[in-house]
Structures are given as C-alpha cells and as structure tokens.
C-alpha positions as a Markdown table, in Angstrom:
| # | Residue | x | y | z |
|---|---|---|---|---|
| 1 | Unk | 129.3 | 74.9 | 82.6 |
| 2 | Unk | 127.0 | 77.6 | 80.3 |
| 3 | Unk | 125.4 | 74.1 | 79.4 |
| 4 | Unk | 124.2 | 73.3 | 82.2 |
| 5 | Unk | 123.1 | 76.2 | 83.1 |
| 6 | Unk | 120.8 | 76.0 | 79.8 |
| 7 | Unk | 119.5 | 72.5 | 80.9 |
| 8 | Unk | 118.5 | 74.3 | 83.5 |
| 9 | Unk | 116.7 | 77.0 | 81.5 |
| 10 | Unk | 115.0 | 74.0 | 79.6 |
| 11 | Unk | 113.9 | 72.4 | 82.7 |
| 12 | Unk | 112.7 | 75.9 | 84.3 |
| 13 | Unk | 114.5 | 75.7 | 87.0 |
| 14 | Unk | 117.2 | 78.4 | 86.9 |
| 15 | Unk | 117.0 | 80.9 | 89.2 |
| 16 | Unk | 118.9 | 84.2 | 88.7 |
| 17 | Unk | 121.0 | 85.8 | 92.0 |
| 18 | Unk | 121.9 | 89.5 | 91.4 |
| 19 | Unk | 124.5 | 91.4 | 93.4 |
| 20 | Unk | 126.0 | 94.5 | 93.3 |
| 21 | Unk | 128.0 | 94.9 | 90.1 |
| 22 | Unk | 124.9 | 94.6 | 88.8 |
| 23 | Unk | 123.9 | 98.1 | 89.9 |
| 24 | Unk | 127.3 | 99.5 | 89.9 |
| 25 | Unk | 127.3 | 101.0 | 86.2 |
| 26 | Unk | 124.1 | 102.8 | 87.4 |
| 27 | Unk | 125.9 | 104.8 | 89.9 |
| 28 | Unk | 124.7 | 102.5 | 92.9 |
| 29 | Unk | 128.0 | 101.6 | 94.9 |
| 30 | Unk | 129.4 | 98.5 | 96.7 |
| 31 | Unk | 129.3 | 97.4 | 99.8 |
| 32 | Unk | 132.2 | 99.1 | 101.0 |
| 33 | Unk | 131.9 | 102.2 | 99.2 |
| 34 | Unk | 127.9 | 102.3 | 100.1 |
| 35 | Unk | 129.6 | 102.3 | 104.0 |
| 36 | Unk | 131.7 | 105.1 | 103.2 |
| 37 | Unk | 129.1 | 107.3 | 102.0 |
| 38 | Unk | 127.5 | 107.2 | 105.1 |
| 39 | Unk | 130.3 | 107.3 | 107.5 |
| 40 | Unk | 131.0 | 110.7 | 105.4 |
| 41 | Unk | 127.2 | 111.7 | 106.1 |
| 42 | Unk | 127.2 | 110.9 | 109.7 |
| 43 | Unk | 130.4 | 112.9 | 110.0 |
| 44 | Unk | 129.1 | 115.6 | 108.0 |
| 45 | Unk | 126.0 | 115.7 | 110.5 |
| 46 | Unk | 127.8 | 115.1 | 114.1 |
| 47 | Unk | 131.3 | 116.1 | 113.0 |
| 48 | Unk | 133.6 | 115.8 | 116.0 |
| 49 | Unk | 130.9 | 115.5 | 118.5 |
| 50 | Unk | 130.0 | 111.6 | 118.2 |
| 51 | Unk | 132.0 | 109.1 | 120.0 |
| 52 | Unk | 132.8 | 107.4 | 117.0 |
| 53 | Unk | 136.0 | 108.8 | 115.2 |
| 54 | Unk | 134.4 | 109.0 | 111.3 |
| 55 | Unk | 137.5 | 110.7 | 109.7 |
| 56 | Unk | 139.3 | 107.9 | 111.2 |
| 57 | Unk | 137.1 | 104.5 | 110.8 |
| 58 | Unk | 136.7 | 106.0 | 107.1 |
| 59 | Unk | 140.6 | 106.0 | 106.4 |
| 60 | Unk | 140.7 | 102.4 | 107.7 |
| 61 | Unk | 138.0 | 101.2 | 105.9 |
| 62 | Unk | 139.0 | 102.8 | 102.2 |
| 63 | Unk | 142.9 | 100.9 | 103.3 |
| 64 | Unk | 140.7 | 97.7 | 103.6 |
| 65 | Unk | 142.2 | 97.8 | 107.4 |
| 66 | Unk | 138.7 | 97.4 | 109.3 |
| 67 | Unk | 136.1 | 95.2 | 108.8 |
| 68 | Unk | 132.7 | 96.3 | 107.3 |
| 69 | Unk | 130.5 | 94.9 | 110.4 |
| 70 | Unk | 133.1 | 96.4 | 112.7 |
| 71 | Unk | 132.7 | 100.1 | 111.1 |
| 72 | Unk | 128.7 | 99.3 | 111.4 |
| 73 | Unk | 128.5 | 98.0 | 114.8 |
| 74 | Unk | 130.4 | 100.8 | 116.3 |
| 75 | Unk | 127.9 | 103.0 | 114.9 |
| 76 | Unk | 125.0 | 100.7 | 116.0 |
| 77 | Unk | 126.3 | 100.7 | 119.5 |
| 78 | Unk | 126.5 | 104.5 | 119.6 |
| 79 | Unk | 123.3 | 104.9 | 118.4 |
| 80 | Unk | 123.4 | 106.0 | 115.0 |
| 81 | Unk | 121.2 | 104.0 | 112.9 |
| 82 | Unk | 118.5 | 105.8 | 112.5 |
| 83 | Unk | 121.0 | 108.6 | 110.9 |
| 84 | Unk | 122.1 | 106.0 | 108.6 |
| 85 | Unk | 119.1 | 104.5 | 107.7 |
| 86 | Unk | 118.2 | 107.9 | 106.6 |
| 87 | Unk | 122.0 | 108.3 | 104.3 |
| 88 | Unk | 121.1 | 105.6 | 102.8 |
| 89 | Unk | 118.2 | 106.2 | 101.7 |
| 90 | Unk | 119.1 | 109.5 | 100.1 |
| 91 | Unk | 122.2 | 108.3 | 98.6 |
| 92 | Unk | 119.5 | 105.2 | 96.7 |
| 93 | Unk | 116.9 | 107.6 | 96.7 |
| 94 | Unk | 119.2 | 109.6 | 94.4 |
| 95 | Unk | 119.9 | 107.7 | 91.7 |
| 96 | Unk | 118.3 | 107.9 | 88.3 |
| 97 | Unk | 117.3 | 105.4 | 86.0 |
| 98 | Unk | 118.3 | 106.0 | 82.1 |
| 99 | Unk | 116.4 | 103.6 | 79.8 |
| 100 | Unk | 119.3 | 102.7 | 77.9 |
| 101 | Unk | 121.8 | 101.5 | 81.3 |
| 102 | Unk | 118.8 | 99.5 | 81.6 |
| 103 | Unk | 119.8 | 97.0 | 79.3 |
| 104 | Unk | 121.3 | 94.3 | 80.9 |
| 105 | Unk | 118.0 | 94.0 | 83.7 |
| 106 | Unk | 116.0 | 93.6 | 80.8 |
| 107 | Unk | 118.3 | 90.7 | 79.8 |
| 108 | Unk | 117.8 | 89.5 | 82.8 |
| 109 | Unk | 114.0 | 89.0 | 82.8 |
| 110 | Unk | 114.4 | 87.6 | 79.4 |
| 111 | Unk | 116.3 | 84.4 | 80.6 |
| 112 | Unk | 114.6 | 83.9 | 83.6 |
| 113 | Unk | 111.7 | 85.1 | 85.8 |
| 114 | Unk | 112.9 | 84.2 | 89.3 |
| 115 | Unk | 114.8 | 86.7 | 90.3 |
| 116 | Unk | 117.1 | 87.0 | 93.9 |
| 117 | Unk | 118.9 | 90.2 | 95.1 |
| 118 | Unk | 120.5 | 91.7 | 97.4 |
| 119 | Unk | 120.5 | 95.1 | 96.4 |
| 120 | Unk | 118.6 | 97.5 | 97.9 |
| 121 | Unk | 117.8 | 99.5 | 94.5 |
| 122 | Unk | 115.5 | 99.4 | 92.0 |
| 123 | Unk | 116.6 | 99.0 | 88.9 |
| 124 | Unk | 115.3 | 95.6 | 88.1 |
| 125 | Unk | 111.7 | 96.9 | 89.7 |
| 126 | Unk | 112.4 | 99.4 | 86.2 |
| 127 | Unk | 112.1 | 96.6 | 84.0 |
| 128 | Unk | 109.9 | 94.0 | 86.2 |
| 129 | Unk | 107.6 | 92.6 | 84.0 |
| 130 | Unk | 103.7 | 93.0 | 85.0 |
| 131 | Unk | 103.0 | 89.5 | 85.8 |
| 132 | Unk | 105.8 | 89.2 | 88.5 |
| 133 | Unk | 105.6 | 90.0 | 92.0 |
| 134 | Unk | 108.4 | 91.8 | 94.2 |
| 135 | Unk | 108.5 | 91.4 | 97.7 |
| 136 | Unk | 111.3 | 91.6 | 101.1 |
| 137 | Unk | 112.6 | 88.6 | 103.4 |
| 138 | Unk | 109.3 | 89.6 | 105.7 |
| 139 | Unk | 107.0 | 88.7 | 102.9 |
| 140 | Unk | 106.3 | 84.7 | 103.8 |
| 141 | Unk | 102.8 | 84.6 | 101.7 |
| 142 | Unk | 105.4 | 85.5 | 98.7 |
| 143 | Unk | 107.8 | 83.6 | 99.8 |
| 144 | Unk | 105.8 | 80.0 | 99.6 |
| 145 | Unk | 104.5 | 81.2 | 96.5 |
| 146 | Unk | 108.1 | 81.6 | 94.7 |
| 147 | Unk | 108.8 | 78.1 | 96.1 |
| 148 | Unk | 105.8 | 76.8 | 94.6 |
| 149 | Unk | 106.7 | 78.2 | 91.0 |
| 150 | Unk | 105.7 | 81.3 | 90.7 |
| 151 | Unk | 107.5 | 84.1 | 88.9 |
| 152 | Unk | 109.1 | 87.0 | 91.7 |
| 153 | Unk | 111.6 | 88.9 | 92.1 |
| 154 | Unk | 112.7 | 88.5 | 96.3 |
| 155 | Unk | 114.3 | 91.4 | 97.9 |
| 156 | Unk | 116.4 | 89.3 | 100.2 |
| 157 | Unk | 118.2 | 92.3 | 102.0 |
| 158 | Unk | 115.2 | 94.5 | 101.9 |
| 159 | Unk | 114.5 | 98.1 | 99.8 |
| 160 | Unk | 115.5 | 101.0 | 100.3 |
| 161 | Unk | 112.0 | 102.9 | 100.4 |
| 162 | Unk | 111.8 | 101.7 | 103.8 |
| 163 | Unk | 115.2 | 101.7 | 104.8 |
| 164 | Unk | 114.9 | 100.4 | 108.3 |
| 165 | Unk | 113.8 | 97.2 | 107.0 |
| 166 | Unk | 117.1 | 97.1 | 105.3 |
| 167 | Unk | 119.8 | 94.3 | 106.5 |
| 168 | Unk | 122.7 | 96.4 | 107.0 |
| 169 | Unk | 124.0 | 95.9 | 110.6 |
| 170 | Unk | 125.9 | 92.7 | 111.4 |
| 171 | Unk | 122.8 | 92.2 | 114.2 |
| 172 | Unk | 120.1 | 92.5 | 111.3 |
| 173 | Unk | 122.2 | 89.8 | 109.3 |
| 174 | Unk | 122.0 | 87.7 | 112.1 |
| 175 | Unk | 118.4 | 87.3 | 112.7 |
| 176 | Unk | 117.6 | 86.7 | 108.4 |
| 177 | Unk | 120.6 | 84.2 | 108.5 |
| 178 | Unk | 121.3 | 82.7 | 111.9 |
| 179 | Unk | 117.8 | 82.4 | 113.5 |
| 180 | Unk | 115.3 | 79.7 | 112.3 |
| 181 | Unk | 112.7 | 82.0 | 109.9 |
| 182 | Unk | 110.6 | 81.6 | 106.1 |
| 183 | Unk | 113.2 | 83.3 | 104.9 |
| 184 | Unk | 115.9 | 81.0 | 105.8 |
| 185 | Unk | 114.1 | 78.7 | 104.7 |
| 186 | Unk | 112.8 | 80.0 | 101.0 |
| 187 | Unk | 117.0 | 79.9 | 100.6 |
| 188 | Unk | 117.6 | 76.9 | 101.6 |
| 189 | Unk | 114.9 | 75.2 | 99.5 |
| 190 | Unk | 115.9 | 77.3 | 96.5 |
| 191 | Unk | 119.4 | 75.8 | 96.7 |
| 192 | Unk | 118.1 | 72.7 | 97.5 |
| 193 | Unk | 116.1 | 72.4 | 94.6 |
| 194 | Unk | 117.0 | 75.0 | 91.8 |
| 195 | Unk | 120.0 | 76.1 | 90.0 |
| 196 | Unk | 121.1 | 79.6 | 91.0 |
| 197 | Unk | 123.5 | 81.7 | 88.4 |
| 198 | Unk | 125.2 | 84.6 | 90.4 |
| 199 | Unk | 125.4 | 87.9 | 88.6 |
| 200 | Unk | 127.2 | 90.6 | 89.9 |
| 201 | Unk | 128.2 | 88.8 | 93.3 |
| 202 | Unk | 131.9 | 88.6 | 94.3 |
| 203 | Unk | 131.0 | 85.5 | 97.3 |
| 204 | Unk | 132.5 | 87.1 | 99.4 |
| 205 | Unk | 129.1 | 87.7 | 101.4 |
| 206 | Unk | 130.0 | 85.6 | 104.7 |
| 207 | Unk | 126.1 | 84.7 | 105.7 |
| 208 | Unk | 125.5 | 83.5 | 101.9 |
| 209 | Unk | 128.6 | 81.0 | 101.9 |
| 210 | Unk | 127.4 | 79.7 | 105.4 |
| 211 | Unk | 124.6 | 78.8 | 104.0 |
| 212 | Unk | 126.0 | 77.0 | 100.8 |
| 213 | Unk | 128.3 | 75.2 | 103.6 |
| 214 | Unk | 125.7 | 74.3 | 105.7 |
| 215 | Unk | 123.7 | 72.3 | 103.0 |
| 216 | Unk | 126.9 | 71.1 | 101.7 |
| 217 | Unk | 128.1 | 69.6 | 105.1 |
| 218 | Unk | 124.3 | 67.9 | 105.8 |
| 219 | Unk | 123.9 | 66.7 | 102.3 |
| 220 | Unk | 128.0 | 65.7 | 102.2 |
| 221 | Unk | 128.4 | 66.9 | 98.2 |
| 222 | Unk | 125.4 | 65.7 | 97.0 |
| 223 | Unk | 123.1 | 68.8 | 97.1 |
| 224 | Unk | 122.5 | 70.9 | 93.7 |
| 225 | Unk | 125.4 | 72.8 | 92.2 |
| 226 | Unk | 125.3 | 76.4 | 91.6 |
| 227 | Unk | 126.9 | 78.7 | 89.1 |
| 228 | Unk | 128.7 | 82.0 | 89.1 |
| 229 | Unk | 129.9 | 84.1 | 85.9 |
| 230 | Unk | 133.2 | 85.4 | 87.2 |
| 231 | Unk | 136.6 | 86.5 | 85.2 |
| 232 | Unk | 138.4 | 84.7 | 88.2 |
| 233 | Unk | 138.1 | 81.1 | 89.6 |
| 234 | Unk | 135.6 | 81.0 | 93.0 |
| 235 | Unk | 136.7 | 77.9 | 95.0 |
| 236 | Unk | 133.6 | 77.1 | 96.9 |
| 237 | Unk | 132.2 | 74.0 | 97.5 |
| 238 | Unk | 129.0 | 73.8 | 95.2 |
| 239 | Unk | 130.0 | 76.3 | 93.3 |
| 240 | Unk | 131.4 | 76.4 | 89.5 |
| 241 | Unk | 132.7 | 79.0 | 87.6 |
| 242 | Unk | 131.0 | 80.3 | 83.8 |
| 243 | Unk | 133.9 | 82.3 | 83.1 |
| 244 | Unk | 133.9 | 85.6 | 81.0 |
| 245 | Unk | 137.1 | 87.3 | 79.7 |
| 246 | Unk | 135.1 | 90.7 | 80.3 |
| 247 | Unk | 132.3 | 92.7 | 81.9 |
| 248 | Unk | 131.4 | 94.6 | 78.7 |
| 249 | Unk | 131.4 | 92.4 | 75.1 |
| 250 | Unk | 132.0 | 89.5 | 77.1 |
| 251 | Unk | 129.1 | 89.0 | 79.2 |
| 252 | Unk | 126.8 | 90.8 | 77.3 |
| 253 | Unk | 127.5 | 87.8 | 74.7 |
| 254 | Unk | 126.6 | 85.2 | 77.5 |
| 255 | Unk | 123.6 | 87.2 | 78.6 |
| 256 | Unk | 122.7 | 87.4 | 74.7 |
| 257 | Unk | 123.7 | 83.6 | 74.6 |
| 258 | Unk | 121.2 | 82.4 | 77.5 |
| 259 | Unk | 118.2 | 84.4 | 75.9 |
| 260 | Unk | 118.8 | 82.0 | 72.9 |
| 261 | Unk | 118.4 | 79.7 | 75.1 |
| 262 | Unk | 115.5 | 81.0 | 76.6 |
| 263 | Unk | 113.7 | 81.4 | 73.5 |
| 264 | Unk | 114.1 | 78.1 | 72.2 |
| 265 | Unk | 112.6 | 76.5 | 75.3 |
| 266 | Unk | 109.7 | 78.6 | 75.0 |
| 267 | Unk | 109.6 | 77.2 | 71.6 |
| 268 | Unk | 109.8 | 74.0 | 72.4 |
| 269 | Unk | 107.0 | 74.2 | 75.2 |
| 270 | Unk | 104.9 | 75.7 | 72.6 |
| 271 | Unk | 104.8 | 72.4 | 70.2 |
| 272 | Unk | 104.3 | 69.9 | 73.3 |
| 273 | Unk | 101.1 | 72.1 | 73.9 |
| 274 | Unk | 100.0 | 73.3 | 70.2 |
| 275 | Unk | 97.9 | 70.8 | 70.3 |
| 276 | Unk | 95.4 | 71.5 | 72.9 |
| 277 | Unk | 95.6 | 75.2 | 71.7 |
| 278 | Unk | 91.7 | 75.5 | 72.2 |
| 279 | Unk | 92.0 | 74.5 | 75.6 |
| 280 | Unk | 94.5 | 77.4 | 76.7 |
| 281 | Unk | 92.7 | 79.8 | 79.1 |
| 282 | Unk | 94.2 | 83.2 | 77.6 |
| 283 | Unk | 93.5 | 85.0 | 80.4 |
| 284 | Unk | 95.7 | 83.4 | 82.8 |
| 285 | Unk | 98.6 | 82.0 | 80.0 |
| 286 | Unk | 102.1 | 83.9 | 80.6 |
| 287 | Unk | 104.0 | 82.7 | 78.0 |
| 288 | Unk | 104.5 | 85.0 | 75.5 |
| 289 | Unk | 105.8 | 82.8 | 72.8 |
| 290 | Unk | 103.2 | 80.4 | 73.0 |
| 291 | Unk | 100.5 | 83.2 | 72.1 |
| 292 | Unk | 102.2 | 84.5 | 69.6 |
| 293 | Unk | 102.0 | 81.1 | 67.8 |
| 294 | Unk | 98.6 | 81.2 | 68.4 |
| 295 | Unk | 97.7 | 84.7 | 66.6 |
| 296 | Unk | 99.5 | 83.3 | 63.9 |
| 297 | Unk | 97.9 | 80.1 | 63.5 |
| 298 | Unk | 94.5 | 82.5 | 64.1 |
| 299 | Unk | 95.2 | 84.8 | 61.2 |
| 300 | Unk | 96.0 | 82.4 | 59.1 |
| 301 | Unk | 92.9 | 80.3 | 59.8 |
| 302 | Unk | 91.1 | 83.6 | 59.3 |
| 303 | Unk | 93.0 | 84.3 | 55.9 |
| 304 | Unk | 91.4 | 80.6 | 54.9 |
| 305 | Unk | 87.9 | 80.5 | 56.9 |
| 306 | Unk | 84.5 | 81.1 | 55.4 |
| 307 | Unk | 82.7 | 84.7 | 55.9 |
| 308 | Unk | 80.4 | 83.1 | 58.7 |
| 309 | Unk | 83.6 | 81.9 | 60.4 |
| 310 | Unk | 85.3 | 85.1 | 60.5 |
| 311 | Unk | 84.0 | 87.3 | 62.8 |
| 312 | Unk | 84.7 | 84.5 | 65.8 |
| 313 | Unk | 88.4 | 84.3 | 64.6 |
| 314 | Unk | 87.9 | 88.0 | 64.8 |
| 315 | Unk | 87.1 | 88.3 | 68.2 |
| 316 | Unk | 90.0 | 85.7 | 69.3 |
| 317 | Unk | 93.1 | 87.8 | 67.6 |
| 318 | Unk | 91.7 | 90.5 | 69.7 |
| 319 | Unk | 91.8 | 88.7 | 72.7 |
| 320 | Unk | 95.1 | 87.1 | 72.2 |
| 321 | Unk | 96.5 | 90.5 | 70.5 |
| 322 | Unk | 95.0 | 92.5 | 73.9 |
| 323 | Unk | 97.0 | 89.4 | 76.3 |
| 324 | Unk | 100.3 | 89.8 | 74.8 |
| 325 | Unk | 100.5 | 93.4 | 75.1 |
| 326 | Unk | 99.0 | 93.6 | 78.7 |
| 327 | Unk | 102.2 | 90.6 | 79.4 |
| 328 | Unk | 105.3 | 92.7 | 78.1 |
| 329 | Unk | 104.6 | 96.3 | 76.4 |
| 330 | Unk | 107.8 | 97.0 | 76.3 |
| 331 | Unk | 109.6 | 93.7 | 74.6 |
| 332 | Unk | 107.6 | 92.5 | 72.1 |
| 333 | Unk | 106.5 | 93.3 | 68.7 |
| 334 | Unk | 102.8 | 95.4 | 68.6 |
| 335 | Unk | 102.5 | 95.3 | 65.2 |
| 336 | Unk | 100.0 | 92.4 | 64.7 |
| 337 | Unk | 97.7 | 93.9 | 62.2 |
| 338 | Unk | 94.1 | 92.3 | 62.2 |
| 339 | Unk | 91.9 | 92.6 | 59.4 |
| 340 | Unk | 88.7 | 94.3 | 59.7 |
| 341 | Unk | 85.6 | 92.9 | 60.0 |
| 342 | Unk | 82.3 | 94.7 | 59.5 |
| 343 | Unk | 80.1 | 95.4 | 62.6 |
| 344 | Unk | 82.8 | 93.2 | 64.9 |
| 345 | Unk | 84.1 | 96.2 | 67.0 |
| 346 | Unk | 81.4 | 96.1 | 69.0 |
| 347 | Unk | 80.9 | 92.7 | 69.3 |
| 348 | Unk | 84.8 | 92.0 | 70.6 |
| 349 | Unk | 84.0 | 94.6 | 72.9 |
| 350 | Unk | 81.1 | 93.0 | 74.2 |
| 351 | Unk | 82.5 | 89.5 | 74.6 |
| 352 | Unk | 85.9 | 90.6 | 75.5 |
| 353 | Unk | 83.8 | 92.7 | 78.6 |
| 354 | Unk | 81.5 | 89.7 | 79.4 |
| 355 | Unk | 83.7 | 87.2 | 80.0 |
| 356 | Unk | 86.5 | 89.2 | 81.6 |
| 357 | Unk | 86.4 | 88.5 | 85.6 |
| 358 | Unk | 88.7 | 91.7 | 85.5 |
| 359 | Unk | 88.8 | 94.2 | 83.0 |
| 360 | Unk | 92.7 | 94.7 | 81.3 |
| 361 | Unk | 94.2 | 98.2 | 81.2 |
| 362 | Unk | 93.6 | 97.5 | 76.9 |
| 363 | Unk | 89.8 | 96.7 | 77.6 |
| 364 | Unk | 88.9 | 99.9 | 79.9 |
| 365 | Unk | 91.1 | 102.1 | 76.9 |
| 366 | Unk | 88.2 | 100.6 | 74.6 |
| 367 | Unk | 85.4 | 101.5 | 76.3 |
| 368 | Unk | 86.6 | 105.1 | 77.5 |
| 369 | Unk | 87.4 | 105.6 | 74.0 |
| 370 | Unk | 83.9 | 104.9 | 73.3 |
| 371 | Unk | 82.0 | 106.5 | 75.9 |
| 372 | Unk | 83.4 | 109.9 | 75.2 |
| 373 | Unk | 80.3 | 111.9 | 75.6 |
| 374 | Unk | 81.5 | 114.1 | 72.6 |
| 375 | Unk | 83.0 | 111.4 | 70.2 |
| 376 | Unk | 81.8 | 111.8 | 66.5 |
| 377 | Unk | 83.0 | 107.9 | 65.9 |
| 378 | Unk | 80.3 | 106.2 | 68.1 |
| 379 | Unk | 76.7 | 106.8 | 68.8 |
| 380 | Unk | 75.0 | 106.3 | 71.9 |
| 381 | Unk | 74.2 | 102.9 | 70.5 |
| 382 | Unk | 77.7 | 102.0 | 71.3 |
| 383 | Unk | 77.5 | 103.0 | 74.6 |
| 384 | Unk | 74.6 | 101.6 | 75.6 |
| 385 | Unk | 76.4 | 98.2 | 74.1 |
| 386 | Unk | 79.3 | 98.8 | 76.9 |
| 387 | Unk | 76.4 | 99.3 | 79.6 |
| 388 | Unk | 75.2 | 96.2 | 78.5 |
| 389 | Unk | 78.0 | 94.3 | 78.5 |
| 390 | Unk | 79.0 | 95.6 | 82.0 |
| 391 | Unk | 75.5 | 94.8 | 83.4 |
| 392 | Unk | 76.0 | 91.2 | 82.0 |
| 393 | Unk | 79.5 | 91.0 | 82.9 |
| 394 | Unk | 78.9 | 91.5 | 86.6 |
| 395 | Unk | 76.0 | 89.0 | 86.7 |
| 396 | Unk | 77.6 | 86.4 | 85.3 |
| 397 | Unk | 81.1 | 86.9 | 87.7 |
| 398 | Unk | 78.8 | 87.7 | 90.6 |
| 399 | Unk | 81.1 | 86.3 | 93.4 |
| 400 | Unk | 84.2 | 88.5 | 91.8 |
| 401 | Unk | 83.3 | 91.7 | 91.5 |
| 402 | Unk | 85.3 | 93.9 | 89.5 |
| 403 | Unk | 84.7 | 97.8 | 91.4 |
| 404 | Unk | 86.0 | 99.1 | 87.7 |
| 405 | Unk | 82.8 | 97.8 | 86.3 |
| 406 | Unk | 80.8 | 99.4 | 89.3 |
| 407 | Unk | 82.9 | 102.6 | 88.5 |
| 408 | Unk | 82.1 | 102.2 | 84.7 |
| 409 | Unk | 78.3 | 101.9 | 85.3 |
| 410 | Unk | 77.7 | 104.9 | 87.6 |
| 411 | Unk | 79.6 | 107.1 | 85.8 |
C-alpha cells in the first residue's frame, strides 16, 4: 500500500486528511473527551438548575452508554449552545504550542501541501508554510481554488477562534454533509479525483463514511481508493490499510519514509525542467528544491564566468537566495554564502526593487537597513538609490500598486 501512496506523491496527487490523534499528544482531546469537558463546564456554570442532568449524561457518555449527538442535542434543544460554543473555545483557546511537539505537522507539510482536517485547533496553522492558504467549509473562493491545484490547508469542521462556526451539533453536521453545498462538493471531487491518506482518524466519523459510501454505491467500486495508517484493519469499502506496529518509532519512520519520497519527486521535477531554467519566473516558483538547484548551478557559473559577467550572476543568487527564504524560513538551509562583488549591493537592490510587483519581507529589511537616518554604513547616496528605485518601481507596475512603496516614499 505505502507504494501507492508514493505514486501518488510522484503524481502530486496525495492529499493528506488529519484527525484527531493528530492533536492528541498536544493536549487537544477527542471527540468524546472534548464533549466531556464541556458537559463538566455547563454543569459547573448551571449546576442543578438546567433541565439537562450533566452529572448524569457525563457518567453515560465516559461508560460509552450514550451516543455523542444524543448528549449534544439534548443540550442544543435546551438551549445551551451558546455556553458551549464559549467551553470550547477556552478549552482550544488554552492550549500551547511547544516547538518541539511540533514535529510531526511539520512532517506533514513536508510530504504534502494539501492539507484536510477536522480539528478545530491550530497546530498545523503553527507550521503552515507562507505560500499556503487556510480557510473553513464557508470559504467556496478557496474551495475551487484547492480543486484547481492549489496548495491549502481546509478547515472542514471549522476553527475554533470563531467557535460558532464550528460543526459540533448533529444539526450543524447535517447541513455540511446532508444538504447540497461547495463544500459537499470540494469532498466529493477530492475523493473523486485524489488520493487521501488519513492521519490520526479512527473512521469512525458517520458523515465521512456516508460519503465514501455514497461515491462507492454511484461509481459501483470503481471510484479512487483511499488510504488510512492504522495499527488495526479498517474494513471500509475504498479504503486500505498502511499499517504501523506503533504511534511513536513506527510512524514516525513512515512519515520519515514519505518525505523520501517527497524529496525525490521534487528531484525529479527539477531535471524535466533544468532545462528551461532561464525561463522560470522566480517570483511566483514554489518549489524549493528546484531553486536550490538553480543557486547552485548560479554559483558555480559565477565561480567560472568572466569579471563583466559577474555582477548579473550576482544579482540572480540574490534573488533566488531572497525566494527560498521568503518560501520556508524555518526548513531549509540559510547558509548559501554569495561572494562579494564590488559596488553590486546597490545595484541588487535596485533591480530586485524595480521589478518587484510586491516588495518581499527580505527586500523592505534591505532598504530599512539602508535608510537608517543615522547609519554610518550608507550615505545618502544610497538612499536616494532606494528612492529611485521605488519611483521607478511604481511606474513601471502602474496598475499594481504596492501601498509599501507609497509608505516607503513618503516616509
């Protein structure tokens, strides 16, 4: 099965489906336990007075002798929500992020970056890498974009910053699932059409497997199969097991083993494209590999390149240098030492700022280092260079303003 699941990596077409074990070791809890929390808040709160008998509904629920929509719509129907769209948010709202029990999202965004969940935390928000979008079920603009290709992370069950958007009640589950809606839709046509690895997800979420029965029943067997990394067997239709012996060495050795996987696709797209390297639009390229290749090949052309030829190669490892690190800061290697050039500072500068419809976090962190009214390392020439090059800059991307050049100029 993990082979297929790399084909699918190859072919870009593996979306990722996180539930909650995922959060679990962070402190967020499970469905059932997330329940119980706020049955013991909305006790704590009304005590005895409510209708609803919370010492009670909690003992049956921890015995597994009440279902969890029961529990939920007896305290939709006597008009709790709003008190437990308020526990839930504090009991989210509370939990803290440690870099290091971050480990496993960042895997994640390493093998793929389509990203489902149905957690209402943000842990892999932590980690979301600054090219991808994260948006809810009421998001449609997103939604077509994410079936079009692009990189997101979807929020199918909402966040909890706005909790009452959240799909908790049995009722709110209903109208995402039941009635005809985008994001019906986006789930169907990512089944339809992608492979989907569950992580973290026990199946046992009876809206989810009505949908994987309803395309299996209209497309009798023939629809796309999907993959779950269990230590037990799932017998669903459409569904096949990637077992793991455990949740710690275990899968961390599978996660390990897909980012291999990963890597060597990314590889692999960069030599079908290495040779229309010159045509690449920087600005706009995402994958990381692929530019990384490229600084290479730069500095070594620059290593081998006559003096006259240097200070353009110059200026394009400090373009390609300033792209990688405004893609992922946090996951790749910064150390790409570029030699020095005489008098090319302020040309890179200059260039970088002309033909930049939007100015990079890296690029405005050049030019406030150099307009630094009391810097003894540039003169005003310099900064009349960075006026210059704004002036220009906004003539020559005159239907795009950027207001951070406006902002630059009057200040």
């Amino acid at each position: 099965m993990i082979e297929k699941v790399k084909k699918a990596i190859a072919d870009d077409s593996l979306i990722l489906f996180v539930g909650a074990g995922m959060s679990m070791p962070l402190g967020v809890p499970n469905w059932n336990n997330l329940i119980v929390q706020i049955l013991e808040g909305l006790y704590k709160e009304y005590g005895d007075k409510s209708l609803v008998n919370f010492k009670y509904i909690i003992d049956l629920l921890k015995s597994n002798s009440i279902g969890v929509f029961d529990v939920l719509s007896q305290i939709e129907d006597r008009k709790h929500r709003p008190e437990a769209e308020k526990i839930l948010y504090s009991i989210i709202d509370k939990i803290e992020y440690e870099d290091d029990k971050l480990t496993r999202h960042k895997k994640l965004w390493q093998i793929s970056d389509k990203i489902i969940t149905t957690n209402y935390d943000t842990a892999l928000e932590e980690v979301l890498p600054n090219n991808i979008k994260s948006y809810t079920y009421d998001n449609e603009f997103q939604q077509q974009l994410s079936i079009s290709g692009s990189p997101f992370l979807y929020k199918m069950h909402g966040d909890f910053s706005d909790p009452t958007k959240c799909i908790l009640f049995e009722s709110d589950y209903k109208k995402l699932y039941v009635e005809e809606n985008a994001a019906t839709q986006s789930l169907r046509s990512f089944l339809l059409n992608k492979t989907i690895l569950f992580l973290g997800f026990s199946m046992e979420d009876p809206f989810i497997k009505d949908q994987l029965g309803f395309l299996n029943k209209i497309y009798k067997g023939h629809n796309n199969t999907h993959y779950i990394v269990s230590n037990r067997t799932t017998s669903l239709d459409g569904i096949e097991n990637v077992p793991v012996e455990d949740w710690e060495e275990a899968f961390d050795t599978l996660l390990d083993d897909l980012i291999v996987a990963k890597k060597e696709s990314s590889k692999n797209d960069v030599v079908k494209v290495s040779e229309n390297k010159e045509d690449v639009d920087i600005a706009s390229t995402t994958n990381i590999v692929f530019l990384e290749e490229m600084f290479k090949d730069k500095r070594e052309e620059f290593d081998k390149a006559e003096d006259h030829l240097k200070r353009k190669l110059n200026n394009d490892l400090n373009i390609i240098k300033d792209r990688i690190t405004e893609l992922k800061l946090q996951e790749i290697n910064l150390d790409y030492e570029i030699p020095d050039h005489e008098q090319n500072e302020l040309e890179n500068i200059f260039n970088t700022i002309y033909n930049s419809e939007k100015l990079s976090n890296q690029t405005l962190q050049k030019i406030n280092k150099i307009r630094e009214l009391h810097s003894k390392s540039h003169e005003w020439y310099h900064r009349s260079v960075i006026v210059s090059a704004l002036a220009c800059s906004l003539i020559n991307f005159n239907k795009k303003i950027d207001p951070n050049k406006i902002d630059l100029l009057i200040s």
